[in-house]
C-alpha positions in Angstrom: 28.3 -5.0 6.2 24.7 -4.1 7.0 23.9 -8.0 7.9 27.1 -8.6 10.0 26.8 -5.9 12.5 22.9 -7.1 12.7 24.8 -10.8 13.3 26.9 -9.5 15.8 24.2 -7.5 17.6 21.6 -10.4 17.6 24.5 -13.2 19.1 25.1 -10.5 21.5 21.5 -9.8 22.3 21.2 -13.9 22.4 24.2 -14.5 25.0 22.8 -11.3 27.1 19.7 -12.9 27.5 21.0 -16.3 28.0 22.8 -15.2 31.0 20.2 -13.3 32.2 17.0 -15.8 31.7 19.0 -19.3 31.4 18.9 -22.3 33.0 21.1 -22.2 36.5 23.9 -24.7 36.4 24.1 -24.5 40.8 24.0 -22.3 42.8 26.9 -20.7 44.6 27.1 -21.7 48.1 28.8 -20.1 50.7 31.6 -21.5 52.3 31.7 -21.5 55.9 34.9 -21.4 57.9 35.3 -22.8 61.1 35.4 -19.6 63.0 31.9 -18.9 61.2 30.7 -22.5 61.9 28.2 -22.1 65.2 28.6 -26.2 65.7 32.4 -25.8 65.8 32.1 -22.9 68.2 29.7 -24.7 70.5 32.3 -27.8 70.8 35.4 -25.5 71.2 32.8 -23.2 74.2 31.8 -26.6 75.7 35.6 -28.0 75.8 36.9 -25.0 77.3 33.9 -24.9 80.1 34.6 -28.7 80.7 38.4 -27.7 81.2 39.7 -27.5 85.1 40.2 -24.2 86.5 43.7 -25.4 87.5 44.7 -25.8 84.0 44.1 -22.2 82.7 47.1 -20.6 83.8 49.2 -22.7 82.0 47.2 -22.2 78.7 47.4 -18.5 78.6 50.8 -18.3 79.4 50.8 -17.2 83.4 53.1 -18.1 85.9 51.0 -17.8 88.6 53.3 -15.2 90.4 
């Protein structure tokens, strides 16, 4: 009984440090959605600069009145 309790304690022990001190498969990266993206938001700031004046009261929904 003695020697499988010190079996399970040493596998343990083993996978605890395994985890801790192994080698790294990869490492996470983080993914980055466009609203996160700076290039995205510089195309969508530049497209909406390069937009005419006339054309923003129909995007947001204005009549003009």
């Amino acid at each position: 009984m003695l020697y499988l309790l010190a079996l399970i304690g040493a596998v343990t022990l083993a996978v605890l440090l395994w985890k801790a001190y192994g080698p790294r498969s990869s490492t996470p990266t983080r993914v980055v959605g466009p609203d996160d993206d700076p290039e995205f938001l510089w195309k969508v700031d530049r497209e909406v600069r390069r937009r005419p004046p006339d054309d923003s009261a129909q995007d947001t929904g204005e009549t003009g009145k």
